[in-house]
Each structure stands twice: as C-alpha cells, then as structure tokens.
N, C-alpha and C positions, 0 to 999 in steps of 0.2 A: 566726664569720662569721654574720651574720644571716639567716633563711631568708625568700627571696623567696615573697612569693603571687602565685597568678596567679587573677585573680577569673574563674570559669569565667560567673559568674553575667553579666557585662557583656561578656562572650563569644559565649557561649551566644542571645545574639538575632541578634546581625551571621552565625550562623553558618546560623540558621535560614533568613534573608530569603536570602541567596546558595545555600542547598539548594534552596528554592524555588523561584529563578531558574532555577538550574542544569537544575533537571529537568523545568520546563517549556517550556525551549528544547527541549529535545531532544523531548518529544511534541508541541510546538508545529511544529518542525521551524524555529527562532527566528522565527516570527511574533510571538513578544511581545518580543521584543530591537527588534522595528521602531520608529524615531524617532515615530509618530506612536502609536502604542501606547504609550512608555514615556511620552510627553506626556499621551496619558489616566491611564495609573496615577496619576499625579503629581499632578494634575487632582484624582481622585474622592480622593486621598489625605488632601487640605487639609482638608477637612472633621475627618477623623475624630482629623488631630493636632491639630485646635484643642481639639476636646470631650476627647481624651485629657491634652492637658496643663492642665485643667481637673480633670478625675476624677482625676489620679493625686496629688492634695491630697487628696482624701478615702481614695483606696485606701491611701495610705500609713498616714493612722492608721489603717486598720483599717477602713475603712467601705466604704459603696457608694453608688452614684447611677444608679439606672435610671427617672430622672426627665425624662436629659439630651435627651431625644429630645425629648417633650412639652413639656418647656421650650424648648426651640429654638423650635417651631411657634408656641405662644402668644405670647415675646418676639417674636418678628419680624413676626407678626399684627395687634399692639398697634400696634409699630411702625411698620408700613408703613400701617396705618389712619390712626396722626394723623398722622407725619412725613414720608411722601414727598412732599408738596408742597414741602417746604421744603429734602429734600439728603438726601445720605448720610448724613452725618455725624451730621445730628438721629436720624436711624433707625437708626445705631450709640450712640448715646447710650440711647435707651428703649429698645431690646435687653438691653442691657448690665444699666442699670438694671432690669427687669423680672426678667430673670434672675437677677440677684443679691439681689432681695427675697423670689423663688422657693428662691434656696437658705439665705437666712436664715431662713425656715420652715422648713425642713427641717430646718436645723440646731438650731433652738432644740428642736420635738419631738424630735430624734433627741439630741443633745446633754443639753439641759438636762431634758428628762422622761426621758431613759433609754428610747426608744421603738426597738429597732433601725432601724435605717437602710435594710434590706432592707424592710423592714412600710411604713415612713411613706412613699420612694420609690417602691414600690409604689402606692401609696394616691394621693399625688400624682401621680404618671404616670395614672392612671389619670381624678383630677377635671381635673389640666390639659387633657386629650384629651379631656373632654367638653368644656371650654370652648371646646375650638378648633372642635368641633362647633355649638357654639350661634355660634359667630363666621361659621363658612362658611353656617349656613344660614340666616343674618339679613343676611350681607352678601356670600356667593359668594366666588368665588376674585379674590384680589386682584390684579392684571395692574401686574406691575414698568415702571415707566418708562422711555423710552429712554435717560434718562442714567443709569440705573442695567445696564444693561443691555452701556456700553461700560466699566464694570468688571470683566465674567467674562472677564477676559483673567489669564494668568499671570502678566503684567509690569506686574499692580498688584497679586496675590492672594503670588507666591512674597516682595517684600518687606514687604506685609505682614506673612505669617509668619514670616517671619525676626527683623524687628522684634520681634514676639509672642513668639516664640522665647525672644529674647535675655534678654526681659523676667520671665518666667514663671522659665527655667533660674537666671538670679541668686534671685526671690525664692523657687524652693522651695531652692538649693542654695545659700545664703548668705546668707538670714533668719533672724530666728529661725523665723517662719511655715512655712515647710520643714522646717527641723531638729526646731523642736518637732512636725510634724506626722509625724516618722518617729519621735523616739524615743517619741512616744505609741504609736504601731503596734508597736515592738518590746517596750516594757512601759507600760502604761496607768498603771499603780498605781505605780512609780519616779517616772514624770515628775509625780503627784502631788506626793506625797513631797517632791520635790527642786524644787516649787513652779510647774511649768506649770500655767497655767489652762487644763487641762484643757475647757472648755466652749468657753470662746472660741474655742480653736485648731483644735478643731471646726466651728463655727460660720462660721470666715473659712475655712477650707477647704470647706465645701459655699456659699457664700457665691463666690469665686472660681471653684469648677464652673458654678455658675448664670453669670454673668457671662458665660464664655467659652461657655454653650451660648447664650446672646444670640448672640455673636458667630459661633458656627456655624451660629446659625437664616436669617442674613442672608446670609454665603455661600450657605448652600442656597437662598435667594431667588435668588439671581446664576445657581445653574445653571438650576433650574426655571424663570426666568419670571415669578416669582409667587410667590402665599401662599395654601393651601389646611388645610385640618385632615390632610392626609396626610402634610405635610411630616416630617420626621422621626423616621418610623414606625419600630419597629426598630431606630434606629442609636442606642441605648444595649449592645446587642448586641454593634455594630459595634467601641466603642469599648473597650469590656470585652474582646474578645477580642483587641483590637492593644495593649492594655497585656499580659494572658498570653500573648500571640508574641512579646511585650519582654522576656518573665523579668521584668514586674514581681510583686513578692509579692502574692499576692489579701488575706495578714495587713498589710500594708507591713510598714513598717521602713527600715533602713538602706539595703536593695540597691534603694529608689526609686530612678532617676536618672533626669532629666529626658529623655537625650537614648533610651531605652529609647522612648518616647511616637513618636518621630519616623521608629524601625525597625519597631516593631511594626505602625505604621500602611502603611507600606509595602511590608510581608510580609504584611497582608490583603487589600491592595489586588491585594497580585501572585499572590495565590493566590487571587483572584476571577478576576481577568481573563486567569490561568493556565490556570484549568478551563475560561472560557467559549471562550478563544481555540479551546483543544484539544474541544472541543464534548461536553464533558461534559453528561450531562444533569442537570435541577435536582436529582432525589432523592439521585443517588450525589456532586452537588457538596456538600450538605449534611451527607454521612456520611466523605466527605473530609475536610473542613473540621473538621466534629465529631471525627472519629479523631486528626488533627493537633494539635489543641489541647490531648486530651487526654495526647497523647506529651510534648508541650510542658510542660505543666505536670507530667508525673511527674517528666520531668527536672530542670526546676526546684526543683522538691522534696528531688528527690535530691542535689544538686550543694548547697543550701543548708544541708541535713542532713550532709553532709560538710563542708563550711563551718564547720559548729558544733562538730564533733566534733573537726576540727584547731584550734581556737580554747582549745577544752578542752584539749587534749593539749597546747597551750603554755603555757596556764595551768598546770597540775599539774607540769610539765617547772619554769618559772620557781619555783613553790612549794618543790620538793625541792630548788634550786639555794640558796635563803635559808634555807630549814632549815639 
C-alpha cells in the first residue's frame, strides 16, 4: 500500500492566518471580525499580494528583491507624470513597463555578473529613492484625478486580482518560467547541467517582480490620492514577510506555491490590524510581529527538514527493495 504524504508545508500557512484570527478575536473582543474591518484587511491586503506574487519568481530561485517598494514609487511617478492625461490604462502600461526595465537591471547585474541580489537590490532601492526625490522636488506631489479616483473601489480592485491571480498562478505553476525558476532554487548547478538557461530564467523572474511592483505603485496611487517619493517606503518588508507567513522558502524550491502569496498576505494584514485594533502600542507591535515571523520560519525549517529526511528514508527503503 502506498504511503500517503501530508505536505505540513501548504498547511502550515492556512493554519498560521486562522491562529492569528483566532486570537485576536478574543483580545479584540471580535472587533476585527467586524464586516467593515475584514473590508479594510482585504483592502490594505491587495497591495502586498500583487508585489508578493511578483517576488515569489525571484524567491523561488533563490534570490531577493528589496527593490520592490522604490520601484513601485518611481513606475508610478513616471507614470502619472506623462500618462494621466490620457487614462488608466496608458498609466498601467508605463508602470508596468518602467518596472520591468527596472527589474531587467537587476537581473542582468545579479544574474549575468554574479553580483548577489541582496547587494544590487540594495543598491537600486536605494538610487531609485533618490530619484523619486529629485521627481518630488522638481515637480511636488502628483494629485490623482477624479477618474482615477472612482477606481479605489473593491468591485474593480478584487477582479482585477483575481484576474492577476489566475494569470501569475498558471505561469509560475505550469511554465516552464515557474518550474525552471524553482528547480534553480532547489539546485542551481543540476538545472545547469540538465540545460536551463540559468541567466535568463533569472532575469524574466526579477523582470516580472518589477512589472507587478509597476502595478502595485498604481494601486497605491488609488489609495493615497497621488504620487509622492514616500510612496512605497518599507513595503519590500511588507512583502517579504507575507511570503515567510506563507511557508514560502526564503532558499525557494519546489514548496513555492503561488497560492502561499495570497495567505501570507492576509495573515500580515491580520496581524497589523490585530495589534492596532486591540491597541498595542508601536514598539511591542513590532517585537510581536518580529517574534512571529521568527517562530514561523523555525517552523518552516523544521517541517521542511523533516520533509527531506522522509524523502530519503524512501529512497534507501526503495534502494534495498531492488537490491
């Protein structure tokens, strides 16, 4: 009889997000069960699974993007400087594009010069955020239009993502662009080997993070009002810590799954607006938060290290079976 697995690891996030809930109903005393609160979680959420299912192409092979925030701010800057006369749609296009030429930098230093990803992301977060400095103070804050303005509504933002969604989940989990970008993350040097172009699949993976932080710079236009150099500030952070509340791998690999992006985000969201409901104050919601993540990720660790270890024991079990 075949032995069933039970993958702890795509578990292990749905169980996090409902602990979370769970236990700040009760010190909420369900103030955050309230219909106009779960509309705000939901709300500040979109953001962070557009940029998350953007990064989790780069996390998967192995890398990182703390870029995503400064890119947002610049695409949408650019953006809304030459396209809002003319629609949404043109200001979804130059985001997009802006952002994706942002991560084809990145990807070609980090990729093809072998420069880490942490170093050059770094490096770039930090010249794109002067740019947006020289943009805010040669042209001030950009004030969104009223037709952009009856789009921060849910019943254009939740189908969009959904669409987005659907779209992202096929190509990381039944491309090659996906698959190759996981099994680079679980051996770099095999999927040479066995002939992935290692560079490129790099490359269209920070390449598709930039693109969707385009499209996250513009949502955050929607909430804010506008476009300033602060837009964005921090929520590389944001996005990084709703992939580790997903059980995504910070190495990737195979236990990427797309829909890990869409829980994790939701379990940051719920454990912000957990703490502020129950009126934590800022220092201990950030040594919360911090403490959390780090239980989060031992666990994951651990759950994945046993993963390997039953993987081996079936292997050596079938081994002495053909002997």
């Amino acid at each position: 009889m075949k032995e069933k697995n039970i993958s702890w690891s795509n578990i292990l996030p749905i169980c996090t997000l409902l602990i979370v809930v769970v236990v700040f109903s009760v010190i909420s005393k369900g103030r955050i069960l309230t219909g106009q609160n779960m509309q705000t979680v939901l709300d500040q959420s979109l953001t962070v699974m557009i940029g998350g299912m953007g990064m989790i192409f780069v996390l998967s092979h192995g890398g990182i993007d703390l870029a995503v925030g400064s890119t947002a701010c610049v695409a949408v800057f650019i953006a809304a400087k030459i396209a809002m006369p003319y629609g949404v749609i043109p200001v979804f296009v130059i985001a997009i594009l802006v952002g994706t030429l942002t991560g084809l930098v990145i990807g070609v230093f980090s990729a093809k010069f072998k420069v880490p990803s942490f170093m050059v992301t770094v490096a770039m977060q930090t010249g794109l955020r002067g740019i947006a400095n020289f943009f805010s103070a040669s042209s001030g804050i950009i004030v969104m239009s009223p037709d952009f303005m009856k789009l921060n509504t849910l019943k254009f933002k939740i189908p969009f993502i959904i669409i987005l969604l659907i779209l992202m989940t096929y190509l990381f989990e039944y491309t090659k662009i996906g698959i190759y970008s996981k099994a680079i993350g679980e051996n770099e040097l095999c999927s040479k080997i066995s002939g992935i172009n290692v560079v490129k699949i790099k490359c269209i993976g920070f390449m598709i993070s930039g693109a969707l932080a385009g499209i996250t710079g513009v949502f955050m236009m929607f909430r804010t009002g506008g476009a300033n150099n602060m837009l964005g500030k921090g929520f590389e952070m944001r996005v990084i810590m709703a992939l580790l509340l997903g059980s995504v791998p910070v190495v990737g690999g195979m236990d990427s799954k797309m829909f890990k992006v869409v829980i994790g985000a939701l379990t940051v969201l719920a454990l912000e607006n957990g703490l502020s409901v129950s009126g934590i104050s800022g220092g201990l919601y950030q040594l919360i938060e911090g403490i959390m993540l780090v239980v989060v990720c031992v666990i994951t660790a651990s759950v994945k290290a046993k993963a390997i270890l039953h993987d081996e024991k079936i292997a050596l079990q079938q081994q002495k079976t053909v002997n």
